[in-house]
PyMOL commands that place a pseudoatom at each C-alpha (Angstrom):
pseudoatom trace, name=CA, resn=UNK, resi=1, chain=A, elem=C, hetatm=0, pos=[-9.528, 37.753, 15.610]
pseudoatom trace, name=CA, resn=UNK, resi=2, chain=A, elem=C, hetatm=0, pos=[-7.321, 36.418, 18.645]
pseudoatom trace, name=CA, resn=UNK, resi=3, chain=A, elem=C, hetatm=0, pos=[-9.704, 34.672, 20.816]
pseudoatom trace, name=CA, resn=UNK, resi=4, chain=A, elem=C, hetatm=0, pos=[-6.843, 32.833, 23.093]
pseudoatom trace, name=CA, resn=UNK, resi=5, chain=A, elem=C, hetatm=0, pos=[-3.581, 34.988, 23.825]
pseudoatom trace, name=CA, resn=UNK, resi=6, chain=A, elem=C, hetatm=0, pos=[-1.792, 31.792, 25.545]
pseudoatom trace, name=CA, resn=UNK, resi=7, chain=A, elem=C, hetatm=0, pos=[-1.679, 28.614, 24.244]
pseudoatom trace, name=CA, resn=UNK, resi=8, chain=A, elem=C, hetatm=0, pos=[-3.150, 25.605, 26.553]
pseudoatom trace, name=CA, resn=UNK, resi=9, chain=A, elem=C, hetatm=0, pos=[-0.385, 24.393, 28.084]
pseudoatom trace, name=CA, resn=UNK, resi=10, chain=A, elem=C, hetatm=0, pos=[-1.283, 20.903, 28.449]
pseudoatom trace, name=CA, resn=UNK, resi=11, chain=A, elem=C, hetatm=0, pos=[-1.645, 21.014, 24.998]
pseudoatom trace, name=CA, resn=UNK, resi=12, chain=A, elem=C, hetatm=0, pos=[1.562, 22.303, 24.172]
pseudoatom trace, name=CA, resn=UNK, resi=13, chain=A, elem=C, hetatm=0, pos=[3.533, 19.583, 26.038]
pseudoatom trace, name=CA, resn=UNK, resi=14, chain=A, elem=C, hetatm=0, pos=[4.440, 15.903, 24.456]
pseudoatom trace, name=CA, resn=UNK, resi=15, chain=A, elem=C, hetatm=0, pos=[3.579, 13.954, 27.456]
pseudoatom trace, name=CA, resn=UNK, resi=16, chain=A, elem=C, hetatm=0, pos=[0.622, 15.410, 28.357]
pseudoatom trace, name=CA, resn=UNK, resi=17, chain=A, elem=C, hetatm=0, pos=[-1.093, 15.979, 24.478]
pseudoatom trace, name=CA, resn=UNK, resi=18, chain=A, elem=C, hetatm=0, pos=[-2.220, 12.086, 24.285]
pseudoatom trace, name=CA, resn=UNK, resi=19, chain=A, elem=C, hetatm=0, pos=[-3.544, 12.108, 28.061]
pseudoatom trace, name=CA, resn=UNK, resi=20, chain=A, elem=C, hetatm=0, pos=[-5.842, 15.056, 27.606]
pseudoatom trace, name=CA, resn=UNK, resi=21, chain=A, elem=C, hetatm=0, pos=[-6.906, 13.561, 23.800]
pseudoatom trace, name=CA, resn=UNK, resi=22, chain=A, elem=C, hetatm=0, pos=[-8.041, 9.719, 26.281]
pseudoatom trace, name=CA, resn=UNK, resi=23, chain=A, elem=C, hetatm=0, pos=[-9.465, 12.339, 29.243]
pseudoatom trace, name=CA, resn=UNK, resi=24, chain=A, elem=C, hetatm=0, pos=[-11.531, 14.587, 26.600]
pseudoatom trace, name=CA, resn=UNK, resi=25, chain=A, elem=C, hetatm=0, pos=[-12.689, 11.138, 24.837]
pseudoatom trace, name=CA, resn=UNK, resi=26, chain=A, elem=C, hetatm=0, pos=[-13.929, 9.469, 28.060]
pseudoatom trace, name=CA, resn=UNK, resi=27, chain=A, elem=C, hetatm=0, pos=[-15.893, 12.685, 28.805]
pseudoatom trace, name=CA, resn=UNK, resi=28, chain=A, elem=C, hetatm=0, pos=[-17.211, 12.731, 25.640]
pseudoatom trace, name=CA, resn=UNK, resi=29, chain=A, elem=C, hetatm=0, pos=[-18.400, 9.536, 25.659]
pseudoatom trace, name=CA, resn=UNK, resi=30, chain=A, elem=C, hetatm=0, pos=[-19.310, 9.304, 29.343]
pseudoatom trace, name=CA, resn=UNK, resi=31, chain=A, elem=C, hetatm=0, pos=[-22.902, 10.425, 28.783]
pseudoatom trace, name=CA, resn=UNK, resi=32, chain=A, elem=C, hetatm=0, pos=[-24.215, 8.006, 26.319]
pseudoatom trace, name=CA, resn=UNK, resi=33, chain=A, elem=C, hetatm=0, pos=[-22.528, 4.889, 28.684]
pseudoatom trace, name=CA, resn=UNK, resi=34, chain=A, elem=C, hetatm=0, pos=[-24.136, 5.863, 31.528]
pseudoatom trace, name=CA, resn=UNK, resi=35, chain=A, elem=C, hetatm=0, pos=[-27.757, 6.409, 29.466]
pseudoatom trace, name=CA, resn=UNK, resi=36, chain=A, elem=C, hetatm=0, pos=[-26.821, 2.365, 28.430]
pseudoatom trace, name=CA, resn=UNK, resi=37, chain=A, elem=C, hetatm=0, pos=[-26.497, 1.314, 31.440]
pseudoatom trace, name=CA, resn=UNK, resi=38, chain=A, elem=C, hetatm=0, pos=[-29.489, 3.156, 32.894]
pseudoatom trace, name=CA, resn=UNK, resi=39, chain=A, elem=C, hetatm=0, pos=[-31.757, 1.380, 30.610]
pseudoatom trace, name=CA, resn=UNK, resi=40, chain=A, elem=C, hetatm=0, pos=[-29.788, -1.579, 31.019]
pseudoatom trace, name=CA, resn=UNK, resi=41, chain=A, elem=C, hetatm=0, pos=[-30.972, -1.039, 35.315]
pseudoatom trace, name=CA, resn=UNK, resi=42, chain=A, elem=C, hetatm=0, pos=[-34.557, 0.052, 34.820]
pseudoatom trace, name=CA, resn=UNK, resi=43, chain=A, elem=C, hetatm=0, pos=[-34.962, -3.740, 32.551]
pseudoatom trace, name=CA, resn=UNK, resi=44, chain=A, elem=C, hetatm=0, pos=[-34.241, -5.660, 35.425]
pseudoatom trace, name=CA, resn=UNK, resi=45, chain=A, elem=C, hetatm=0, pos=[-37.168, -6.745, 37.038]
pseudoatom trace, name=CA, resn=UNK, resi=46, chain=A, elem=C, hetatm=0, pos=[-37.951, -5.404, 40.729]
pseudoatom trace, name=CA, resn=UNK, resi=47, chain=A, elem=C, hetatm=0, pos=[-39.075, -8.904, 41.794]
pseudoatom trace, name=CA, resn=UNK, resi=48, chain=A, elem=C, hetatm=0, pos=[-35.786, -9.689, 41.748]
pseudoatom trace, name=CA, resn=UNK, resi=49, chain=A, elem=C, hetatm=0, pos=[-34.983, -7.621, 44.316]
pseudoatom trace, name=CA, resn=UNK, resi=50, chain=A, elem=C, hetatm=0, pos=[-37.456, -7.586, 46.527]
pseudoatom trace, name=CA, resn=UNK, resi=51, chain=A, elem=C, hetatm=0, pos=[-36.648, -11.435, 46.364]
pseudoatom trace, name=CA, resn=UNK, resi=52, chain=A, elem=C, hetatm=0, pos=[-32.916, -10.813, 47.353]
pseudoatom trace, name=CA, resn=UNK, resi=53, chain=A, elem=C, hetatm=0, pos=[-34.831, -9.125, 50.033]
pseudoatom trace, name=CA, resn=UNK, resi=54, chain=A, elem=C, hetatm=0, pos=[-36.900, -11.040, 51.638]
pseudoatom trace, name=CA, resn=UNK, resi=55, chain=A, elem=C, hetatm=0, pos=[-33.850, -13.721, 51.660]
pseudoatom trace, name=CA, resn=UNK, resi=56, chain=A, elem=C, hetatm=0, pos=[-31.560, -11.177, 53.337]
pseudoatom trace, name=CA, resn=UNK, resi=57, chain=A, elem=C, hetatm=0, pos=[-29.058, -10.057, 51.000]
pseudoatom trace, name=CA, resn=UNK, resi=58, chain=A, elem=C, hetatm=0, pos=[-27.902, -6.284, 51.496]
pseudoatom trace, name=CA, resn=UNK, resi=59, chain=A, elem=C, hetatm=0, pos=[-27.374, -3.713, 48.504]
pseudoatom trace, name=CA, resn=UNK, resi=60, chain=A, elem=C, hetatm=0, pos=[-23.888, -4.662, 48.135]
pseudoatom trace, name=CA, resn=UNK, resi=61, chain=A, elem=C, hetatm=0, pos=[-25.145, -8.624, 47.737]
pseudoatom trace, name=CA, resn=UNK, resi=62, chain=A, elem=C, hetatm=0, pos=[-27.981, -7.552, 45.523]
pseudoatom trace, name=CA, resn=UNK, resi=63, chain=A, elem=C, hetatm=0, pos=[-25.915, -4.926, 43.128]
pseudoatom trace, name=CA, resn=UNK, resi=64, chain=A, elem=C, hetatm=0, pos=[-23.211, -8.149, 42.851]
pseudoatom trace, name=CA, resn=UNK, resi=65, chain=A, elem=C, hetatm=0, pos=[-25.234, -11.046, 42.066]
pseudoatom trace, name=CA, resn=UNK, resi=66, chain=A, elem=C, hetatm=0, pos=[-28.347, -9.304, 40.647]
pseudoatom trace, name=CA, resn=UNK, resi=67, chain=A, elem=C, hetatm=0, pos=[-27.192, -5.515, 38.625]
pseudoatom trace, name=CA, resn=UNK, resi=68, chain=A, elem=C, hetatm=0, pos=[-24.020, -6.665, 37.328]
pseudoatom trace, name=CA, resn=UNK, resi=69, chain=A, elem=C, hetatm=0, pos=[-24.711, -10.077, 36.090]
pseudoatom trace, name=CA, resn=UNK, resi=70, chain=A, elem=C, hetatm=0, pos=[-28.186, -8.470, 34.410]
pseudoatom trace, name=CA, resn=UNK, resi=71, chain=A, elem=C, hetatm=0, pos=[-25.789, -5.985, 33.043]
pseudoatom trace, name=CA, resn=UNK, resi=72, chain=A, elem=C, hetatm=0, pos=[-24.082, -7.977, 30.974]
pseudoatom trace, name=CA, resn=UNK, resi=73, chain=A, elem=C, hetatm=0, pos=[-25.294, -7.549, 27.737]
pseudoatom trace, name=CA, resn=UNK, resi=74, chain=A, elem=C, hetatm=0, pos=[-24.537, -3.364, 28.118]
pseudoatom trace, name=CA, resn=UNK, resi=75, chain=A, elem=C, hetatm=0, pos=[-21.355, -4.477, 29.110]
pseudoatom trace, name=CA, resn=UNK, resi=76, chain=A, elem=C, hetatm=0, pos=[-20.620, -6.234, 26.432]
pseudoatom trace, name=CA, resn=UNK, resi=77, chain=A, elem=C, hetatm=0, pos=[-21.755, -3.477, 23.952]
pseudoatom trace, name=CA, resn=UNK, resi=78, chain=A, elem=C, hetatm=0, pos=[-20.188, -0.814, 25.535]
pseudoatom trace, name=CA, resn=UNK, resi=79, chain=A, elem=C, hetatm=0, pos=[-16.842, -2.646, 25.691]
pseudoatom trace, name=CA, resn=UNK, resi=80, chain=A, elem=C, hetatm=0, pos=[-16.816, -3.622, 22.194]
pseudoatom trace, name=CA, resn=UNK, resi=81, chain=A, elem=C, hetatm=0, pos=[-18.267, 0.447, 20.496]
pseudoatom trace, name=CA, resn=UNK, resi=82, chain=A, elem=C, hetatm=0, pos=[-15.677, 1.321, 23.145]
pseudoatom trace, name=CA, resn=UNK, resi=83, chain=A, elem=C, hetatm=0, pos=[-12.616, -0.764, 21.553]
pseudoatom trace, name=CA, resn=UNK, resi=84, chain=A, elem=C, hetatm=0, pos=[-13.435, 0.637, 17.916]
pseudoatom trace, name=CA, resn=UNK, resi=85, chain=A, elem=C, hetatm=0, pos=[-14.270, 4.151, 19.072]
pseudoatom trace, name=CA, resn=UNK, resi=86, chain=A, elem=C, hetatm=0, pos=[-10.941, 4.566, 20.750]
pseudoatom trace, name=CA, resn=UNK, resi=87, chain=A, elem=C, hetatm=0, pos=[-8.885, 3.072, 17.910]
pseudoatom trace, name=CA, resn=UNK, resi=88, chain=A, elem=C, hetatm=0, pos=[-10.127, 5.105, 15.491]
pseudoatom trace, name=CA, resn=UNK, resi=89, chain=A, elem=C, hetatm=0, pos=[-10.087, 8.828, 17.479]
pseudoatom trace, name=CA, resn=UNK, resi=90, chain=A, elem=C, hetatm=0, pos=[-9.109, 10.976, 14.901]
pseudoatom trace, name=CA, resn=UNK, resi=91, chain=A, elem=C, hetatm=0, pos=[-11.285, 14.459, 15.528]
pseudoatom trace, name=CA, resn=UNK, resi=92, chain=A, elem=C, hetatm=0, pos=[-9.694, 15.132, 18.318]
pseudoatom trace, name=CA, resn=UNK, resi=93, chain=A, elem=C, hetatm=0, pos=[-6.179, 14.557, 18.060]
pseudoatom trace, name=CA, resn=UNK, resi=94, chain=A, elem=C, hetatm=0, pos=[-6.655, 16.718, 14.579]
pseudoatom trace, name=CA, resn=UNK, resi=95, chain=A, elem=C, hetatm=0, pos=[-8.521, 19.629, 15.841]
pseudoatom trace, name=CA, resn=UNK, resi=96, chain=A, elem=C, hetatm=0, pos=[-6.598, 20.045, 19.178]
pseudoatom trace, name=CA, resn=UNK, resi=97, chain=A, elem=C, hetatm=0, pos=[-3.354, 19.262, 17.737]
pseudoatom trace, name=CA, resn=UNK, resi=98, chain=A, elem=C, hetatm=0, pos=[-3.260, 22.285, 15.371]
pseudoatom trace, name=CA, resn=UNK, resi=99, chain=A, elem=C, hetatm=0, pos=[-4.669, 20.632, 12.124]
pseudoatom trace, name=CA, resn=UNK, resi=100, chain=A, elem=C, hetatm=0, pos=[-4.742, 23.701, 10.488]
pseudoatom trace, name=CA, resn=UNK, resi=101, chain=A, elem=C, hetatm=0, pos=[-0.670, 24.996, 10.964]
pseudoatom trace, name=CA, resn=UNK, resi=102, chain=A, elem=C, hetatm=0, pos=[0.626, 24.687, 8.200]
pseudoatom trace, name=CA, resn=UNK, resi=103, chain=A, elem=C, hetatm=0, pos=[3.951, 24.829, 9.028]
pseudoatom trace, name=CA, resn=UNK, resi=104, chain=A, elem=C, hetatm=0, pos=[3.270, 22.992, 12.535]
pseudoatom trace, name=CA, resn=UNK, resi=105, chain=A, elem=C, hetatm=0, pos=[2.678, 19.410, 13.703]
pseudoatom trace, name=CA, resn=UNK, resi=106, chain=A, elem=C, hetatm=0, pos=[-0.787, 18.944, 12.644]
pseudoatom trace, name=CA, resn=UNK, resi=107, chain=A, elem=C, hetatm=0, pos=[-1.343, 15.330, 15.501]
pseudoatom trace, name=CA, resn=UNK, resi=108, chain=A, elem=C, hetatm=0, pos=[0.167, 17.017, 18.706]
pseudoatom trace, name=CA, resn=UNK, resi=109, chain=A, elem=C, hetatm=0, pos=[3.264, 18.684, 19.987]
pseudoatom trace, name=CA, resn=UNK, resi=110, chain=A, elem=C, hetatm=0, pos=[6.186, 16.817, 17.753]
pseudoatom trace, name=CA, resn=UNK, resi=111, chain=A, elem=C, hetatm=0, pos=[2.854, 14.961, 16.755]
pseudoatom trace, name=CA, resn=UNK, resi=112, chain=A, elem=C, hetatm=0, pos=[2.649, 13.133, 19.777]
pseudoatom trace, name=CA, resn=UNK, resi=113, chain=A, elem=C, hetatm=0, pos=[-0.709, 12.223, 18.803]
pseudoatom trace, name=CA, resn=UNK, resi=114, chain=A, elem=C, hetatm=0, pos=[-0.280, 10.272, 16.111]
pseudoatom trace, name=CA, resn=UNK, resi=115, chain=A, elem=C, hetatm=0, pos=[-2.048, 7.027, 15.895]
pseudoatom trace, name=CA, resn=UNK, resi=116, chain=A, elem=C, hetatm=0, pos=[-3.278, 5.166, 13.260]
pseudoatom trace, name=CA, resn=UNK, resi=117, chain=A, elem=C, hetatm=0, pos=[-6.077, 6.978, 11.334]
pseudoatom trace, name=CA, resn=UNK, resi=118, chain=A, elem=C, hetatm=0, pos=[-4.185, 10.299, 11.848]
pseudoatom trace, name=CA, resn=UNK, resi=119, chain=A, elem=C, hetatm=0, pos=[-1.197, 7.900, 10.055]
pseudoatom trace, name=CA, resn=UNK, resi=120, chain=A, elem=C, hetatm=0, pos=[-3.646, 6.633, 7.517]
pseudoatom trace, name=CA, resn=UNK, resi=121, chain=A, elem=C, hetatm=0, pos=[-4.681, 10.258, 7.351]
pseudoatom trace, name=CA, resn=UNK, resi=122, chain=A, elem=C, hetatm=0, pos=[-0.958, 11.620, 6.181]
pseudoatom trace, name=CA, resn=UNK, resi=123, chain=A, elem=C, hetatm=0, pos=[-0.212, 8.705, 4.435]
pseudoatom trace, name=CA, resn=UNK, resi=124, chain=A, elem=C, hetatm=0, pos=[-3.352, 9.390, 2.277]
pseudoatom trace, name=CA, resn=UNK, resi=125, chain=A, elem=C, hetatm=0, pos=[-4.388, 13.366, 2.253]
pseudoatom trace, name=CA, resn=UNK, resi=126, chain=A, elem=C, hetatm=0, pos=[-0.674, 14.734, 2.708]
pseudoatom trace, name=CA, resn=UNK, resi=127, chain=A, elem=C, hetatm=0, pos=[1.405, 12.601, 1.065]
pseudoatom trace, name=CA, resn=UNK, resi=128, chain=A, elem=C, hetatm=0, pos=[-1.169, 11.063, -1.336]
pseudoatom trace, name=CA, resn=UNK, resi=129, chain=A, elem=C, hetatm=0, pos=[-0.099, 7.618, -1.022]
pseudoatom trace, name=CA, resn=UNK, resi=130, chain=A, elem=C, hetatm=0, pos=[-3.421, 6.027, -1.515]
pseudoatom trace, name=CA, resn=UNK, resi=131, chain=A, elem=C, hetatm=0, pos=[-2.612, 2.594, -2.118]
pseudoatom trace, name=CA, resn=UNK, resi=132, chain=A, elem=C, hetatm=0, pos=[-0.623, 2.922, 1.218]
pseudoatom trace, name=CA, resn=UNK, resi=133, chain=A, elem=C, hetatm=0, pos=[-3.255, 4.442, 3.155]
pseudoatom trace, name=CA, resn=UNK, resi=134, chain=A, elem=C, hetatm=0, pos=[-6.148, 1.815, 1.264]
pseudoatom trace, name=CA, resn=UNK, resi=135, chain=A, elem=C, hetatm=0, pos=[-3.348, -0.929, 3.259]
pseudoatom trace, name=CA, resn=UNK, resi=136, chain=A, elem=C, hetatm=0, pos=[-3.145, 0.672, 6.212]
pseudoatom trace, name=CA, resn=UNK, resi=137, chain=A, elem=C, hetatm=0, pos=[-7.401, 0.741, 6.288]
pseudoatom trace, name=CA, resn=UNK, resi=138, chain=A, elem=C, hetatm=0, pos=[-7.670, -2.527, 5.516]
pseudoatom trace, name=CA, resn=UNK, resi=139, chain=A, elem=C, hetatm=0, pos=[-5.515, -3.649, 8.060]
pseudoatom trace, name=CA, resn=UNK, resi=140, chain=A, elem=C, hetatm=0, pos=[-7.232, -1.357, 10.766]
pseudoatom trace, name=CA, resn=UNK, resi=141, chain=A, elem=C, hetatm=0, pos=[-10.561, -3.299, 9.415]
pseudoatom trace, name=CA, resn=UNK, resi=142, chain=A, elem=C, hetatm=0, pos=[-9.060, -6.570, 10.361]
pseudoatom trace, name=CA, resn=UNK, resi=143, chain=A, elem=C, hetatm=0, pos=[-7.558, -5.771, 13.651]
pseudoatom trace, name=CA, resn=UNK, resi=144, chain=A, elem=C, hetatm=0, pos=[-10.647, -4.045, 14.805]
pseudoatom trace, name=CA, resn=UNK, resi=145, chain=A, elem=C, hetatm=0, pos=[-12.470, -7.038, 13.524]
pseudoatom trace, name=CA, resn=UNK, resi=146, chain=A, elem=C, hetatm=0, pos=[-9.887, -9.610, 15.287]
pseudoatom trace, name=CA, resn=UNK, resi=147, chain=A, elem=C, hetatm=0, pos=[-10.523, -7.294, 18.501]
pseudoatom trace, name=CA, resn=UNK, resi=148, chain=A, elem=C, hetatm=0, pos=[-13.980, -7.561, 18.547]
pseudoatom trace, name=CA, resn=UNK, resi=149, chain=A, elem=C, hetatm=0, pos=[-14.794, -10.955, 17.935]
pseudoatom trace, name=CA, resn=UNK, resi=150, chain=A, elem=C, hetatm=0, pos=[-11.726, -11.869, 20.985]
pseudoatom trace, name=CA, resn=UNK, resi=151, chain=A, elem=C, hetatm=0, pos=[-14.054, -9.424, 22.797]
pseudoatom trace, name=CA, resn=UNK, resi=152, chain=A, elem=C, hetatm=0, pos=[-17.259, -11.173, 22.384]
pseudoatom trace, name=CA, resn=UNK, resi=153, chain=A, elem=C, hetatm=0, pos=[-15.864, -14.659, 22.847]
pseudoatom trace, name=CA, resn=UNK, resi=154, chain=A, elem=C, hetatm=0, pos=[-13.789, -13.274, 26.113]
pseudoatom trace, name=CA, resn=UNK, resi=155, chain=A, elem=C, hetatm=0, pos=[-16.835, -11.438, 27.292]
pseudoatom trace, name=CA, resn=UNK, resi=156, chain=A, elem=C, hetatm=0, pos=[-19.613, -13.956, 26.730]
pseudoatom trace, name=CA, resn=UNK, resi=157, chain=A, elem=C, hetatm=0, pos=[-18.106, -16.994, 27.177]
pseudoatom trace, name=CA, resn=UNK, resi=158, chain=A, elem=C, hetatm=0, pos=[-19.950, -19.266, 29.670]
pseudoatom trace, name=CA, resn=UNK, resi=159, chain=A, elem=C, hetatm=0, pos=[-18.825, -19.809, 33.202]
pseudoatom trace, name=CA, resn=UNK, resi=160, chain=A, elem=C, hetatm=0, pos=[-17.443, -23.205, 33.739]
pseudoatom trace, name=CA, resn=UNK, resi=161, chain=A, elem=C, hetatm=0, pos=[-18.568, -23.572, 37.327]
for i in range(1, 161): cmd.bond("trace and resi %d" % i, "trace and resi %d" % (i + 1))
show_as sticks, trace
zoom trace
């Protein structure tokens, strides 16, 4: 059953494999950050507002010194799922890559995908180096960790002003 006569040819070329893999990923992910920050904008009281207001500041004023700051705790979420979600792609670099050639590049053209879980991945399932792969986990564990915590501090940190 040949569903697709002609490969995809942004798929097919090096440069382009790893760009479409972050593209498809934002989309992906596009619909549950803007459903954050929606309930993130319907929390913030409308008193607020209609304070900014009656004191004269326009939409631009208001969305700068009233939505964003508010915001702040979606930001900070969504920054840090972000972070891990994009450090750990692995579905998607597998499935569009050709994970199931078995003669092929399974991460990309001249697996130009490959980033660390799909090198975890080989290290473990291919090559069944499982001590290897257990390292290369636990040091994806502590960088993601690292990450996020220098994420929190950087994001939350109080303004000295």
């Amino acid at each position: 059953l040949d569903l697709v006569k002609d490969p995809v040819l942004f798929l097919r070329d090096k440069g382009l494999f790893l760009n479409s893999i972050i593209v498809m990923s934002i989309w992906q992910g596009l619909a549950f950050t803007i459903l954050i920050f929606l309930a993130g904008l319907q929390n913030i009281p409308k008193e607020h507002y209609e304070a900014a207001e009656i004191d004269g500041a326009g939409a631009m004023r208001q969305f700068f010194h009233i939505s964003l700051p508010n915001l702040k705790p979606q930001f900070t979420f969504l920054v840090v799922m972000g972070t891990i979600g994009a450090v750990q792609v692995f579905e998607q670099i597998y499935m569009l890559g050709g994970g199931a050639a078995e003669a092929e590049s399974k991460f990309g053209p001249d697996d130009s995908g490959m980033t660390i879980v799909p090198f975890l991945y080989r290290k473990g399932f291919e090559f069944f180096k499982m001590g290897e792969a257990s390292a290369i986990a636990y040091i994806l564990f502590i960088f993601l960790f690292v990450l996020t915590f220098l994420n929190l501090k950087f994001i939350t940190r109080k303004e000295s002003m």
